[in-house]
N, C-alpha and C positions, 0 to 999 in steps of 0.2 A: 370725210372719215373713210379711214383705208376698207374694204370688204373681205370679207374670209372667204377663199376658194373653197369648191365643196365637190365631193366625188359622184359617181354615177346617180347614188342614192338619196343625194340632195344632203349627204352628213358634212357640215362644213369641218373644212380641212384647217389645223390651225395651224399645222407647218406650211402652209402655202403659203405667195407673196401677194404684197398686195396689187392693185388695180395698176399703180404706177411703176410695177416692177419694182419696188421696194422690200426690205426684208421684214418677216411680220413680227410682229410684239413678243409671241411665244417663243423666236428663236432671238429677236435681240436679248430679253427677261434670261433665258439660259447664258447667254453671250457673258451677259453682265454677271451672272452671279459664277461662273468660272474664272473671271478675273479678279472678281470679289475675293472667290475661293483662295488662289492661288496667293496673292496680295498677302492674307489672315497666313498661311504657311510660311512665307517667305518671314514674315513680322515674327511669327512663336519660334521657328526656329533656334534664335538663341537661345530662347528660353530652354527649349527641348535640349538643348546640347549640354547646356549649364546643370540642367536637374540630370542628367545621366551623368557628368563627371561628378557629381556631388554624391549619387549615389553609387557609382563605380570605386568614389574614394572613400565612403564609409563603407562597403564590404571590402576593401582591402585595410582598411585599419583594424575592423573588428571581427568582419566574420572568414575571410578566407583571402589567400594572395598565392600566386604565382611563383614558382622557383624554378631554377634553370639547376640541372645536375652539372657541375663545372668539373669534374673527376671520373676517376673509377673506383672510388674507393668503397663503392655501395654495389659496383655487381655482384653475382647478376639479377638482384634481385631493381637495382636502376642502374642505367646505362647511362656516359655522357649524351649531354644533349635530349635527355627526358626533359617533359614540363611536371613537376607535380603541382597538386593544390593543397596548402597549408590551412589547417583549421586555426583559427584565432579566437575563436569565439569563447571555448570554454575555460582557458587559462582565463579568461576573465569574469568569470564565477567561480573560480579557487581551485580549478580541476589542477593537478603536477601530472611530468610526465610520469609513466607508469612502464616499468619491464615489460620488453619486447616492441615498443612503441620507435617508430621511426620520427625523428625530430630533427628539425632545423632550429640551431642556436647561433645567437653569433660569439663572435670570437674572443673567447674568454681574454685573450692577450694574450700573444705568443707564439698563437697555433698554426695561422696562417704568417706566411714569407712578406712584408715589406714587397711591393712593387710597384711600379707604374702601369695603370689601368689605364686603357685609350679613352680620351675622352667622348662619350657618348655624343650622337648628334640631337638635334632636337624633338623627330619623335620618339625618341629610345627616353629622353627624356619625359615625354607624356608618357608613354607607357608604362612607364616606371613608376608615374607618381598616380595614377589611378590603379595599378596593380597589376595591369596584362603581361609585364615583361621586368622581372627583375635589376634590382637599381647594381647598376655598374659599382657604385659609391658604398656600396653593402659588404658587410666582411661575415659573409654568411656560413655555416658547415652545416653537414648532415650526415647523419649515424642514428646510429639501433643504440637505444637503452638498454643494458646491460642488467645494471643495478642502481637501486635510488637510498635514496637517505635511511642510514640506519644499518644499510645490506654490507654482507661482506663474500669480496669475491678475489678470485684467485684464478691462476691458471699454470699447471705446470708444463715442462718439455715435451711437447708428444698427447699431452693429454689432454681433458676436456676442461671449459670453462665451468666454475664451480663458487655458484652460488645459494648463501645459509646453508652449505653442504650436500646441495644438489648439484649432480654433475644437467648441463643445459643439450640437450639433443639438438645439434644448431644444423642438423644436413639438409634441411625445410629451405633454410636460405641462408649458408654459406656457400660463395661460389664453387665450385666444383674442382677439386684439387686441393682447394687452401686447407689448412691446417688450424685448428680452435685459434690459439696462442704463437705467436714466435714474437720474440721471448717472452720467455715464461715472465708473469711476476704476480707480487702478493703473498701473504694475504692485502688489500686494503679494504679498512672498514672506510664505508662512502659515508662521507658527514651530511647534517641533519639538512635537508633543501637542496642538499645536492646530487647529482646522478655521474655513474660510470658510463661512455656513451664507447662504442666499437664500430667499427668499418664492416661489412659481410663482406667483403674483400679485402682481407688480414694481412696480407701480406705483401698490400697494397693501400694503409690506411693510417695516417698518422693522427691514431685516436688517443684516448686516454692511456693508452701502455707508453707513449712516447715523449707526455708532460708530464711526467710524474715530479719532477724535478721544480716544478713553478709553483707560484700559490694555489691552492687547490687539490694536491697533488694528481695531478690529471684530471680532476674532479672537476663538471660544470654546474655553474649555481644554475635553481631553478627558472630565478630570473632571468637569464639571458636566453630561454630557449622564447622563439619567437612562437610554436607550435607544432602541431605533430603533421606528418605528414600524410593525408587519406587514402591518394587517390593518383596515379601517373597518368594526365590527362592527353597529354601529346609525345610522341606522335599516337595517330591514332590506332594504328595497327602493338602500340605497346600499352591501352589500355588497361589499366587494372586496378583493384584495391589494394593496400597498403594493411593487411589485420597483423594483427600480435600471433605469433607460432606457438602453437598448445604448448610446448615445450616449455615458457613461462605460466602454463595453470597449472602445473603438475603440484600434486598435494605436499604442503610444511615450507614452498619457497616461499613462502612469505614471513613462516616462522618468528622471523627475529624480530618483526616490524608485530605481529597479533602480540606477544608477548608483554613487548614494552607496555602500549595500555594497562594492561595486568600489573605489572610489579609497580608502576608507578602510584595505580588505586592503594595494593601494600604497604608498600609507602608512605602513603599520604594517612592511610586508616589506623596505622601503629600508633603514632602518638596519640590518637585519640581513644584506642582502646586501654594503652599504658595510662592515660591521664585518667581514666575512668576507675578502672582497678585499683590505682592510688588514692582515689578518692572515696573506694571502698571501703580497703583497709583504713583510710584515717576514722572514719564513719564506725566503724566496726570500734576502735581503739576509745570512741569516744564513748561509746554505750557501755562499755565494761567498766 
């Protein structure tokens, strides 16, 4: 039986070797359980790669995904070649988009050009389908909500964008130069579910002023918007939030949309006060 070496002090030493120059039990015992170790990593591995693409690809389905800005039509408030990150999550508890709110939709039909898109290689293809880098295969836009269902907005020569009869103070983040409107149009009243969506670089943006002429009349349903935009994650040095400009909370722009609820109630309560009344008078006519 091998012997444990032991120091000055007579404390036996259990990293020593034994009698026969052999390696002792305490360092073969570690030997073994690092190959153990390493063995149990190499084997979970897949596993670990499998549960992150599974949960890489449910927050890109549902809670958040990647966009690549492919234009200018958004300075300066984004620039080509920004990354933003798109919220998903709450369009699917019933939230629409809302004025002022920066949104990626896809393409209602029409808006983007027919072309031939290079075919992606194969990690453009992973990245794409977990959500780190948007899909080549995507007929994606992005713009400012303007006006949503219900709203009616307009824009004259020279003048300001004017929505439920509010002129919009857009100098927060129209790029610097551009002008509200070229050309003018409107009034259009935006139908029910749908929104008026604009470029912050106007004059450089072929948004809802420029299909008017398609189904929708410029107008995009609330379904095809994928989500709002929060956040410009990359590069780093262009970091920022994405908020809504006061200039949509100003007081009565919502006007036309508080109202409807209201006349709809009057509406609904007429016949039933009419039927009531009617059936007073008959009550009354019958006791005389």
């Amino acid at each position: 039986m091998a012997a444990m070496t032991s120091d000055s002090t007579g404390t036996p030493d259990p990293g020593g070797e034994d009698d026969g120059g052999g390696e002792s039990e305490g360092r073969r015992a570690d030997r073994d359980r690092d190959r153990s170790q390493t063995r149990s990593f190499w084997k979970e591995l897949p596993l670990l790669i499998g549960i992150a693409l599974v949960l890489a690809l449910l927050i890109k389905t549902f809670l958040v995904q990647a966009f690549s800005i492919p234009s200018d039509s958004m300075m300066n408030t984004l620039q080509r070649g920004d990354r933003v990150l798109v919220d998903k999550l709450t369009p699917w508890f019933g939230s629409k988009p809302e004025r002022g709110e920066v949104v990626v939709f896809h393409d209602p039909g029409g808006w983007l050009e027919d072309g031939n898109t290079p075919e992606p290689n194969v990690v453009q293809k992973v990245l794409s389908f977990i959500g780190l880098m948007p899909s080549a295969e995507e007929k994606d836009l992005i713009k400012r909500v303007i006006a949503v269902g219900g709203d009616t907005v307009s824009c004259k020569e020279g003048g300001k964008v004017v929505v439920n009869g509010k002129e919009l103070d857009e100098s927060s983040y129209l790029r610097p130069g551009t002008v509200p409107c070229d050309p003018a149009f409107g009034p259009v009243k935006v139908p029910k579910d749908r929104i008026w969506v604009m470029g912050d670089n106007r004059q450089n943006s072929l948004d809802s002023r420029f299909h008017m002429e398609l189904p929708g009349g410029g107008t995009v349903s609330d379904d095809e918007v994928v989500g709002r935009a929060v956040v410009i994650a990359w590069p780093v040095n262009r970091w920022a939030t994405l908020p809504v400009p006061s200039t949509f909370d100003q007081p009565g722009l919502g006007k036309a949309l508080a109202v409807a609820p209201g006349a709809m109630g009057v509406a609904g309560a007429l016949p039933l006060v009419l039927w009531r009344r009617k059936k007073r008078a008959a009550r009354h006519i019958a006791e005389e």
